[in-house]
Each structure stands twice: as structure tokens, then as C-alpha cells.
N, C-alpha and C positions, 0 to 999 in steps of 0.2 A: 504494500500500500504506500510505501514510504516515495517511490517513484511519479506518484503523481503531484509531489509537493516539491517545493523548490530548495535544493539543498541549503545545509548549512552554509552562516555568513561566509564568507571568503575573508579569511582571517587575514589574507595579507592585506587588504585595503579596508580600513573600519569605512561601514555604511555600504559594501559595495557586497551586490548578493548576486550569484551565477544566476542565470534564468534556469527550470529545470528542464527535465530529460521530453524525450516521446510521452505521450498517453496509450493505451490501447487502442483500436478503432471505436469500440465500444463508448468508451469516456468520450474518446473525440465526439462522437456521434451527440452525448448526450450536452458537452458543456457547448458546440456548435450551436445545437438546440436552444439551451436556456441563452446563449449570449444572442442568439439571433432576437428571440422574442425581446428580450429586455429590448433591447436595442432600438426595437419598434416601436415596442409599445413605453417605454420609459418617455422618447419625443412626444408620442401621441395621445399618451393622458395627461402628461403634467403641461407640456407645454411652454411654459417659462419657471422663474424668472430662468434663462439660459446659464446662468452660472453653475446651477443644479443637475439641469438637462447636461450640458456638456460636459461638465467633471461627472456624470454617471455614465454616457455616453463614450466618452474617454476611458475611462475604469475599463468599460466593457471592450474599450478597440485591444486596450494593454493586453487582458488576461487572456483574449483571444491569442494575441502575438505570441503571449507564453507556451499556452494549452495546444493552440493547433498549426499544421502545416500549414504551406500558404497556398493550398488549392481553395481553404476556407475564408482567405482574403476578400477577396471582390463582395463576396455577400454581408459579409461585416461591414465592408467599407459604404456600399448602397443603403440600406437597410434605416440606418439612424435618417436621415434626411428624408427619404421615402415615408419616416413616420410622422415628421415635421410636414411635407405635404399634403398627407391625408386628412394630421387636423385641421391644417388652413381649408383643407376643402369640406369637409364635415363640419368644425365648431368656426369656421371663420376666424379671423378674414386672410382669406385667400389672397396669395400675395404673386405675381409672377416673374416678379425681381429676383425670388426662391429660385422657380424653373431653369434662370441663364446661370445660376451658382451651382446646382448641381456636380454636374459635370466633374467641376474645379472642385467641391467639397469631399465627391468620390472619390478624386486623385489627392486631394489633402488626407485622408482618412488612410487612405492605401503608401501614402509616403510616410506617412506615420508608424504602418503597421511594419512598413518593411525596415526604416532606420530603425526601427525598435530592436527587433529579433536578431539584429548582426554583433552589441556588443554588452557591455555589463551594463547592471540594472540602471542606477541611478544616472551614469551617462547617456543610457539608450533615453531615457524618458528625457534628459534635457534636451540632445538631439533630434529628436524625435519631435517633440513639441516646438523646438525653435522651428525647424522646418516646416511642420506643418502650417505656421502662423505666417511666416515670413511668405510662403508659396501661398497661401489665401488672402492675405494683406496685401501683395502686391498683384495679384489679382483684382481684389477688388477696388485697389488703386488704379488701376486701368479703367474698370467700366466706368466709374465715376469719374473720372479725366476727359471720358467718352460721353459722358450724359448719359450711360445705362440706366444706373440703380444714386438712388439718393445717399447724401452722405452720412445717415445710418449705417450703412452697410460696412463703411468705414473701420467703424468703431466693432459691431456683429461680428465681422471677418476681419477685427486686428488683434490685439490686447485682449481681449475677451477668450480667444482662439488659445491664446497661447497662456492664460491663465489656466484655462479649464483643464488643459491637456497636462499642465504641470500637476494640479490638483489630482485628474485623475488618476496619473501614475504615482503620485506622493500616496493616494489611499490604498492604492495596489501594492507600495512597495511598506507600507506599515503591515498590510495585513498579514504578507509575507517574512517581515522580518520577525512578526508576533510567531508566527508559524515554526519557523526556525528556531529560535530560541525555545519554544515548547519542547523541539523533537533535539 
């Protein structure tokens, strides 16, 4: 059972913890599952305030990075925004400034996932997060340079981006270092 937990600390560097091994197909199967839903539904019932959504939203890209291979990528990375459009189209208001960010949020989501799983913990999530913000900020510094999207979006796809995603791997990697120290 110990194999599905992320080993102990990495004693040579205090704070820095190995990501762990494989899961079974089995586990895969199941924490793919629970990360997918979250991921949908965490956007599409709560909704705001964003700092909430995204540092859960984020937790959930992390643990994915950890837990699964990267054929499980692309549905992780679609999935949380997919849930943000369905409540603007359900509970309103529907926004289509959403629709032209898409794209760019899939491939922030998926740059995340991937600088994540290449190095140790606590540097993957700073990497990982600066990237993903810096590649959405200067995105959305485009369209709105462009007259796309108002400069809301700005702020939505800057600092915010890259708070959340720090937050969420800061709660992924407490819950993990609580884990470690237990075993």
C-alpha cells in the first residue's frame, strides 16, 4: 500500500519531497475518476469567488501530475473550464470572452501539468505555476491590446492565475508532507 503514497522527505534538501512511484491501472482508473469529477463539478457548483475554484482546481491538476500518466493529461486539463462554461450557460451569465480563452486555458493547464511531473516537488509547483501564469497573462495581454476581452481578464488570467496554482500545490504538498512524516 505504501507505493501509492509519496515517499519519504528527501532528507538531502529540507522541504523538498520526491513525487511518488506508478499506481496500478486500477487506482489510476479510480483517482482519474474522482479528479475528473471534482474538477467539473468543483467550477460548476461553486463558481466563484475564483481564488477557491482555482486553488481546488489546481490541487486537483497537481495530484493528477502525481497519480497519473500523461495519456490522463488533456482530460484534466479541458474538464475544469468546461465546468466554468456550463455554469455561465445554466446559472448565468454566460460570458463569450470565456469561449476565445479556452483554448489558451487548456494549454495553461497542460503546461502546468507537464513542468510539474519533470522535477522535485516544491520547485515543480513554482515552475509550474510561474509558467502557467506568465503563458495566460501574456495571452490575455494580447487580446486586450487587441480589443478582444475587457481588462478584467487582465487581472482573471494574471496574478490570480498564479496565486491559485501556488496555493494549490502549497495544499498538495502539506498534505503530503503530513503523509510522510506519519509513514
Amino acid at each position: 500500500m505504501e507505493k501509492y503514497f509519496p515517499p519519504k522527505a528527501d532528507q538531502s534538501r529540507a522541504g523538498a519531497l520526491s513525487l511518488p512511484g506508478g499506481i496500478s491501472a486500477v487506482a489510476q482508473a479510480v483517482v482519474f475518476g474522482a479528479i475528473s469529477i471534482a474538477s467539473f463539478f468543483v467550477p460548476f457548483l461553486l463558481g466563484h469567488p475564483q481564488w477557491l475554484v482555482g486553488t481546488a482546481v489546481n490541487a486537483g491538476l497537481f495530484l493528477g501530475a502525481i497519480y497519473l500518466p500523461k495519456k490522463y493529461f488533456l482530460p484534466l486539463a479541458i474538464l475544469p473550464s468546461l465546468g466554468v462554461l456550463a455554469r455561465g450557460l445554466v446559472f448565468g451569465p454566460f460570458t463569450w470572452f470565456l469561449v476565445y480563452f479556452l483554448p489558451f486555458i487548456w494549454l495553461g493547464n497542460l503546461i502546468l501539468l507537464f513542468i510539474f511531473k519533470r522535477n522535485k516537488f516544491l520547485l515543480s509547483v513554482f515552475l509550474a505555476a510561474t509558467a502557467k501564469f506568465l503563458f495566460l497573462f501574456l495571452t490575455a495581454d494580447i487580446y486586450f491590446k487587441f480589443h478582444f476581452v475587457p481588462a478584467i481578464f487582465l487581472q482573471a488570467m494574471g496574478l490570480n492565475q498564479l496565486a491559485t496554482a501556488l496555493a494549490g500545490g502549497a495544499i498538495v504538498f502539506v498534505v503530503f508532507k503530513i503523509k510522510s512524516l506519519k509513514n
